[in-house]
mmCIF file of the N, C-alpha and C atoms, coordinates in Angstrom:
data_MODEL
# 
_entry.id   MODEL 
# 
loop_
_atom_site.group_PDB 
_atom_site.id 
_atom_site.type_symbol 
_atom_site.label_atom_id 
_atom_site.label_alt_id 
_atom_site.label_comp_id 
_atom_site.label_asym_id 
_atom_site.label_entity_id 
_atom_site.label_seq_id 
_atom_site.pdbx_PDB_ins_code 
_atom_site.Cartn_x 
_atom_site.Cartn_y 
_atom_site.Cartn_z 
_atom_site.occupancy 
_atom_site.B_iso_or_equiv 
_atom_site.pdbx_formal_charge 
_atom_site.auth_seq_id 
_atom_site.auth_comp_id 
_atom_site.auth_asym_id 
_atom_site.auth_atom_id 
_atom_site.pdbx_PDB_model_num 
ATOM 1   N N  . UNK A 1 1  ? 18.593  -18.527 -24.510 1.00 0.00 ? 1  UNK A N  1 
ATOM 2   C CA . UNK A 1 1  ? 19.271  -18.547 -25.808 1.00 0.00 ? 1  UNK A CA 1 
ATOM 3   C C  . UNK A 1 1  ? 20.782  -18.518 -25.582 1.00 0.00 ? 1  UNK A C  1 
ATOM 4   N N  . UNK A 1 2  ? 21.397  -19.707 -25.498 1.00 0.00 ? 2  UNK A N  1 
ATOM 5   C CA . UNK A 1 2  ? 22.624  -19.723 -25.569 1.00 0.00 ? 2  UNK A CA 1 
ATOM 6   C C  . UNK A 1 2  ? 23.448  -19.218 -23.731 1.00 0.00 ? 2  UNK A C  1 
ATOM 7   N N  . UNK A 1 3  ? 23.127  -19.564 -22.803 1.00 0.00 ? 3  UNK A N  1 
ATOM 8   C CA . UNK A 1 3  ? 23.437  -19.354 -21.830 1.00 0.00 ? 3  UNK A CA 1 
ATOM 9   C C  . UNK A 1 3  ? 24.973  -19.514 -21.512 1.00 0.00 ? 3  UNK A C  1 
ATOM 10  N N  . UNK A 1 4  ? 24.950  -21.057 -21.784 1.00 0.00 ? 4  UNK A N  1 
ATOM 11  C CA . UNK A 1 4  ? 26.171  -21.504 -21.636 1.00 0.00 ? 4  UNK A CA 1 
ATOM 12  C C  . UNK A 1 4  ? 27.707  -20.501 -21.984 1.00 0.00 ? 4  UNK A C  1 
ATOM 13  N N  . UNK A 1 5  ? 27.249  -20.172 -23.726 1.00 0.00 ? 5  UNK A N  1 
ATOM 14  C CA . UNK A 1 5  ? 28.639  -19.062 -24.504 1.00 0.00 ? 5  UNK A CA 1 
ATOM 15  C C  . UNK A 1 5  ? 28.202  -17.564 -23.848 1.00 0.00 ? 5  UNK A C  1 
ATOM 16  N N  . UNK A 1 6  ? 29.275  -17.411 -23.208 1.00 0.00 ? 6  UNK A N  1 
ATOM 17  C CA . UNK A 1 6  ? 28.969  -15.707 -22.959 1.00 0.00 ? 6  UNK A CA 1 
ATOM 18  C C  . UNK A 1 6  ? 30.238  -14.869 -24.083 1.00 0.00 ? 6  UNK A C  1 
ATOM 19  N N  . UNK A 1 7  ? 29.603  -13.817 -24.601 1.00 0.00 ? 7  UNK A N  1 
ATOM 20  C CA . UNK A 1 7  ? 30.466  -13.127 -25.575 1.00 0.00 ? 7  UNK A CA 1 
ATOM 21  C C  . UNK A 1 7  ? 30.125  -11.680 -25.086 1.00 0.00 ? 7  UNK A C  1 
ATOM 22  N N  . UNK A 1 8  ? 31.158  -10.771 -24.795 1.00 0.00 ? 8  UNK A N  1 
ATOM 23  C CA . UNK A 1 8  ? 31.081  -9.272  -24.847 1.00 0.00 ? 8  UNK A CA 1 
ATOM 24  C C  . UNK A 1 8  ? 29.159  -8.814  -25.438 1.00 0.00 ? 8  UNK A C  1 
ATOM 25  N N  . UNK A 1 9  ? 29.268  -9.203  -26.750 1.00 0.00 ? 9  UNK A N  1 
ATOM 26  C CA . UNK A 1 9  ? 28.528  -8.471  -27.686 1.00 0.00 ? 9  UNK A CA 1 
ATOM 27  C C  . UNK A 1 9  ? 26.908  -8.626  -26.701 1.00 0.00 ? 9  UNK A C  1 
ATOM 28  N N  . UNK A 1 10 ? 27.232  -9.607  -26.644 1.00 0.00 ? 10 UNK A N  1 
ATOM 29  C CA . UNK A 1 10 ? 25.935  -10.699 -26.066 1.00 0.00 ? 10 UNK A CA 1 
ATOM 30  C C  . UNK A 1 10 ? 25.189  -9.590  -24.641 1.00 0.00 ? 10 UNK A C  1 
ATOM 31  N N  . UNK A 1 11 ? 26.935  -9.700  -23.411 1.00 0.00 ? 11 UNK A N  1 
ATOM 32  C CA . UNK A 1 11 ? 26.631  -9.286  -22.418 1.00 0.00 ? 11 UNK A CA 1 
ATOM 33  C C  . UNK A 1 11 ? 25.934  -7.418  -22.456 1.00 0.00 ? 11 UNK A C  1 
ATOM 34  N N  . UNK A 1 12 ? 26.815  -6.607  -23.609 1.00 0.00 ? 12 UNK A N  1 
ATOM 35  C CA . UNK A 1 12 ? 26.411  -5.665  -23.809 1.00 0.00 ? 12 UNK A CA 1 
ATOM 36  C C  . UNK A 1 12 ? 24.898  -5.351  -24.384 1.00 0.00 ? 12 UNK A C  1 
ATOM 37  N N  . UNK A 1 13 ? 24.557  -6.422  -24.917 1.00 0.00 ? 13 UNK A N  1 
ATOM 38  C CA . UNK A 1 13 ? 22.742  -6.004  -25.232 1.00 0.00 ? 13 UNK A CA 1 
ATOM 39  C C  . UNK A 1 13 ? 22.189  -6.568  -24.314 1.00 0.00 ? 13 UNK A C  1 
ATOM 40  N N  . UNK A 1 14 ? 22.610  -7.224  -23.641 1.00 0.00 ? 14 UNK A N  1 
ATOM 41  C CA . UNK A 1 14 ? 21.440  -7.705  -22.500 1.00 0.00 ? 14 UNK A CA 1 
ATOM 42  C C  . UNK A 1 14 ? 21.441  -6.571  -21.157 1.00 0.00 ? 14 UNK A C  1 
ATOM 43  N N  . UNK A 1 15 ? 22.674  -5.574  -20.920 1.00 0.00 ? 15 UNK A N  1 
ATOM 44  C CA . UNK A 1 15 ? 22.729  -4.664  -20.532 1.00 0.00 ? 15 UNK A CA 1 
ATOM 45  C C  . UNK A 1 15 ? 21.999  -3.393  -20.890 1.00 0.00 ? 15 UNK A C  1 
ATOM 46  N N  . UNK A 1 16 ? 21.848  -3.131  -22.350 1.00 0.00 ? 16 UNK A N  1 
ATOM 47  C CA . UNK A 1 16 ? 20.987  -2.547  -23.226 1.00 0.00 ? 16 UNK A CA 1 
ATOM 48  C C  . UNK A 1 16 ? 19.607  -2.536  -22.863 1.00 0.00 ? 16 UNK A C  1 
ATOM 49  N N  . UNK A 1 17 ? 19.033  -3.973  -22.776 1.00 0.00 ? 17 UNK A N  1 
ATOM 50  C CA . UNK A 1 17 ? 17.940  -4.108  -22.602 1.00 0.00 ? 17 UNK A CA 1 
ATOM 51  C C  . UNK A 1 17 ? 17.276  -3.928  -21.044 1.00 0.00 ? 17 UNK A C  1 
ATOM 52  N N  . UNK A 1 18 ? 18.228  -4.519  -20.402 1.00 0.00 ? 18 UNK A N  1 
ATOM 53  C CA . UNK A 1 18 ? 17.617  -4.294  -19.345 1.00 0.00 ? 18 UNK A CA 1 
ATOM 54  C C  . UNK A 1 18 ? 17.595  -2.656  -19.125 1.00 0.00 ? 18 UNK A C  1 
ATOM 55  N N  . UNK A 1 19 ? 18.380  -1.892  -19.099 1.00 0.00 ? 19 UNK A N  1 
ATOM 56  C CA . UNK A 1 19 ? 18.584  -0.368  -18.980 1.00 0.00 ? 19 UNK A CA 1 
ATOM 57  C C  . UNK A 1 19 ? 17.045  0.130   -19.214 1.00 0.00 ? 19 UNK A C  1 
ATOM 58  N N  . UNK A 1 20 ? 17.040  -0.543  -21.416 1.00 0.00 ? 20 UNK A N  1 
ATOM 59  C CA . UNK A 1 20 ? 15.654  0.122   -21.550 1.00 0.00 ? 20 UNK A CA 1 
ATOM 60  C C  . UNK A 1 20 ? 14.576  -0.262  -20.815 1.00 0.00 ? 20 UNK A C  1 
ATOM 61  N N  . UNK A 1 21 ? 14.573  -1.557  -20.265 1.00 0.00 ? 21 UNK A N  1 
ATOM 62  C CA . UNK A 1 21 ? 12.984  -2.387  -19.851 1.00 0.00 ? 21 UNK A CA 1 
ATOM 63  C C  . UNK A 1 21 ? 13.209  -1.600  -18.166 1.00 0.00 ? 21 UNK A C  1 
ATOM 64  N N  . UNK A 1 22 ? 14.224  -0.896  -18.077 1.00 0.00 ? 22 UNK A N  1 
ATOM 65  C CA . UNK A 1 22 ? 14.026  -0.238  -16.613 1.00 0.00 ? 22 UNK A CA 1 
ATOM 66  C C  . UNK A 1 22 ? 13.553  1.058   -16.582 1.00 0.00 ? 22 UNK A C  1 
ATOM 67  N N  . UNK A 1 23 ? 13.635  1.909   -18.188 1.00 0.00 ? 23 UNK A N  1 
ATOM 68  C CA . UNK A 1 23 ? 13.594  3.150   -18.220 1.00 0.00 ? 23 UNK A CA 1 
ATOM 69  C C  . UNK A 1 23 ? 11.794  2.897   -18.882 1.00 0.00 ? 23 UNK A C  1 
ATOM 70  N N  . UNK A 1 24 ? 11.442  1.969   -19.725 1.00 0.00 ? 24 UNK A N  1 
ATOM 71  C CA . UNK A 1 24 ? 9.900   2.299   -19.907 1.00 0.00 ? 24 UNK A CA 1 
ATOM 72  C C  . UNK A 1 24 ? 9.619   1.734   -18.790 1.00 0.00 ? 24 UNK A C  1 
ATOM 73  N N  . UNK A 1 25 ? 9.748   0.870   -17.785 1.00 0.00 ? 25 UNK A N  1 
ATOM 74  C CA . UNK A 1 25 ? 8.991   0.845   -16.761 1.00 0.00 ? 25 UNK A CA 1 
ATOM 75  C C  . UNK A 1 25 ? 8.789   1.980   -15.587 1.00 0.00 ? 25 UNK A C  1 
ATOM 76  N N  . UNK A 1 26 ? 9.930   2.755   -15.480 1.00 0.00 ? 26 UNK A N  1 
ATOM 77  C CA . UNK A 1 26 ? 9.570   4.212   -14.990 1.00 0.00 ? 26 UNK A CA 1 
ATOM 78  C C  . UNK A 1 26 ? 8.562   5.165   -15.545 1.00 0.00 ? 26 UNK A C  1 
ATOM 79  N N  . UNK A 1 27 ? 9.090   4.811   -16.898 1.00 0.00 ? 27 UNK A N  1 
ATOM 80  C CA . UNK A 1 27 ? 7.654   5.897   -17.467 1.00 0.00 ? 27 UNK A CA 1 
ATOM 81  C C  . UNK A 1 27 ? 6.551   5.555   -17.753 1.00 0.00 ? 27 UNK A C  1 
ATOM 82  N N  . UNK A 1 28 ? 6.455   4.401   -17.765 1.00 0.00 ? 28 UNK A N  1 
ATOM 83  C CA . UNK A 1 28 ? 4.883   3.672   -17.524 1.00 0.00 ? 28 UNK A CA 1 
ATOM 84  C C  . UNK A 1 28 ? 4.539   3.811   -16.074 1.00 0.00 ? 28 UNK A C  1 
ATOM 85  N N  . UNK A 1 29 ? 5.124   4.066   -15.260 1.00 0.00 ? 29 UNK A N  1 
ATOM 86  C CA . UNK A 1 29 ? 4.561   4.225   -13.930 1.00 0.00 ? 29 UNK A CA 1 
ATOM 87  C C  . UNK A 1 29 ? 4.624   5.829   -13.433 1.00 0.00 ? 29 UNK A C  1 
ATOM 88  N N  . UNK A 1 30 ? 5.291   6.773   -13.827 1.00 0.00 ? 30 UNK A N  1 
ATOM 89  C CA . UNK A 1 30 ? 4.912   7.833   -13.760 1.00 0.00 ? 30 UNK A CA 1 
ATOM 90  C C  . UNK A 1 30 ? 4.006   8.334   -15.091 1.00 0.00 ? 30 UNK A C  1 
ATOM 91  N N  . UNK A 1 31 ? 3.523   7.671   -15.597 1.00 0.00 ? 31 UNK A N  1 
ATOM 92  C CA . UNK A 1 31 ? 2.855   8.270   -16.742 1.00 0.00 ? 31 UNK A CA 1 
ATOM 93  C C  . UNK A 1 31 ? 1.192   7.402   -15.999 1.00 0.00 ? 31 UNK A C  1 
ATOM 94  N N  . UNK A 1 32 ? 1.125   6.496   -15.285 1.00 0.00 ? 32 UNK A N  1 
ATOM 95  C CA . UNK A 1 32 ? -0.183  6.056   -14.677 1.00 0.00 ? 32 UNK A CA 1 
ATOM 96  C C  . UNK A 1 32 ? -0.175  6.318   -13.409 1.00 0.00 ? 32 UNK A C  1 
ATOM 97  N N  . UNK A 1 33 ? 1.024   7.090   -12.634 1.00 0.00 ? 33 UNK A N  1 
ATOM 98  C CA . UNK A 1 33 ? 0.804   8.190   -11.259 1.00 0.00 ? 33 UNK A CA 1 
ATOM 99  C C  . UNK A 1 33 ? 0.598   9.092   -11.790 1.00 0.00 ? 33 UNK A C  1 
ATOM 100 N N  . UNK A 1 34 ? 0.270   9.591   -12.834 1.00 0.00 ? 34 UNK A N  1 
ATOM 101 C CA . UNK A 1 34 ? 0.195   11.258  -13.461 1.00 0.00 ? 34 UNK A CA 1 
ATOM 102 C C  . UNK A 1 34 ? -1.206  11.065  -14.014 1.00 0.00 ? 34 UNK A C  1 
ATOM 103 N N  . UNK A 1 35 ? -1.895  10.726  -14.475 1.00 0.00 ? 35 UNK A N  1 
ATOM 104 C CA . UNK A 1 35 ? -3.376  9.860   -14.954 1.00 0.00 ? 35 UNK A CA 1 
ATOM 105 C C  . UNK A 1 35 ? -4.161  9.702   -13.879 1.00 0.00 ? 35 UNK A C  1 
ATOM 106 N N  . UNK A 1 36 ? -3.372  8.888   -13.035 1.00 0.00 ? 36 UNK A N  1 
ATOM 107 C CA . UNK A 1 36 ? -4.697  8.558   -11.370 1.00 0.00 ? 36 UNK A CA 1 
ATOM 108 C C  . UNK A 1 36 ? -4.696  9.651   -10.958 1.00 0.00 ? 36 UNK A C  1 
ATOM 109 N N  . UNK A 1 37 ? -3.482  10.586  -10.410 1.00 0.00 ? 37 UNK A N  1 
ATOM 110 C CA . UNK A 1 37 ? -3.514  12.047  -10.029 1.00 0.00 ? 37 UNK A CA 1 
ATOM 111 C C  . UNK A 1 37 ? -4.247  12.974  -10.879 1.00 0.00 ? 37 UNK A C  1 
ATOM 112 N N  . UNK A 1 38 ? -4.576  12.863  -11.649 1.00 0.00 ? 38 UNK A N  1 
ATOM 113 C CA . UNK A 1 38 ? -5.226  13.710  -12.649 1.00 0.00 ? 38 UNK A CA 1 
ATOM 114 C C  . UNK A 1 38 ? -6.380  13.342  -12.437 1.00 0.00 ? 38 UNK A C  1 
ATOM 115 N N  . UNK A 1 39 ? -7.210  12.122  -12.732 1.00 0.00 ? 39 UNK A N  1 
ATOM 116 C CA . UNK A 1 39 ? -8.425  11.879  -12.596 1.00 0.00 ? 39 UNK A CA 1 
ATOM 117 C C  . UNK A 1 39 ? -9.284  12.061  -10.979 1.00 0.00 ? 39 UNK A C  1 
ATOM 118 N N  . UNK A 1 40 ? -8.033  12.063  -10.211 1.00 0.00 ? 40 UNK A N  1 
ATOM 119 C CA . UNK A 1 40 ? -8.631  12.265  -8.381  1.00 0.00 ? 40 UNK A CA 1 
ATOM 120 C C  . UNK A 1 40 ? -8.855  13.306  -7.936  1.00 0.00 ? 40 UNK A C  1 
ATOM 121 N N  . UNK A 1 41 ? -7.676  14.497  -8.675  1.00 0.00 ? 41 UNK A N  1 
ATOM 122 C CA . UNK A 1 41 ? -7.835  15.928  -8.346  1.00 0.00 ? 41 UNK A CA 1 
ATOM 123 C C  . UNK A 1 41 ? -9.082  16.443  -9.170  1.00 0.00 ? 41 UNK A C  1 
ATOM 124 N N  . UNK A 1 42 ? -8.933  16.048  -10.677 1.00 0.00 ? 42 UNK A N  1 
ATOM 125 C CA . UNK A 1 42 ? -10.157 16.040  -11.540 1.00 0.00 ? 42 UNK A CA 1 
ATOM 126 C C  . UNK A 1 42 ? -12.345 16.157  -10.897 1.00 0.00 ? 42 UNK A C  1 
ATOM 127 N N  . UNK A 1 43 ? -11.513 14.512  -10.477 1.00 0.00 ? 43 UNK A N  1 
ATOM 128 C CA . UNK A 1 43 ? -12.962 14.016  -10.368 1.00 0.00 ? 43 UNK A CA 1 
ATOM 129 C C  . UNK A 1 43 ? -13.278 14.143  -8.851  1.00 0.00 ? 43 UNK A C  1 
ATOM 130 N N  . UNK A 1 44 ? -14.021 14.758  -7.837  1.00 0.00 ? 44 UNK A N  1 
ATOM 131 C CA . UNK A 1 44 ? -14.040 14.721  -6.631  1.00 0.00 ? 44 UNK A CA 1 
ATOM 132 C C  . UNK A 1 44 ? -15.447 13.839  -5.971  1.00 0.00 ? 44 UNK A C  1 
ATOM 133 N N  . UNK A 1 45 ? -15.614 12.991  -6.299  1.00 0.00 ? 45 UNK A N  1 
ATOM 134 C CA . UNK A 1 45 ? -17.165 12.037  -5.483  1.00 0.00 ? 45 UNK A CA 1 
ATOM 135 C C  . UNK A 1 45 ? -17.261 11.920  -4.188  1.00 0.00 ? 45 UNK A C  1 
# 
């Protein structure tokens, strides 16, 4: 979307976003290392 025009506003939400898409991907991955750990200590077969 618009590659070519770079504008402040532009560069600052794409900074935004990436930040957030870096911070739920941490917590989606400690939130499914905290789940497998739970179910292994949990469940012993």
């Amino acid at each position: 979307m618009g590659s070519g025009i770079k504008i402040p506003v532009n560069a600052k939400v794409s900074n935004m976003l990436i930040k957030g898409a870096g911070l739920s991907l941490m917590l989606i991955a400690g939130i499914v290392t905290y789940v497998l750990y739970r179910r292994r200590s949990t469940v012993n077969i």
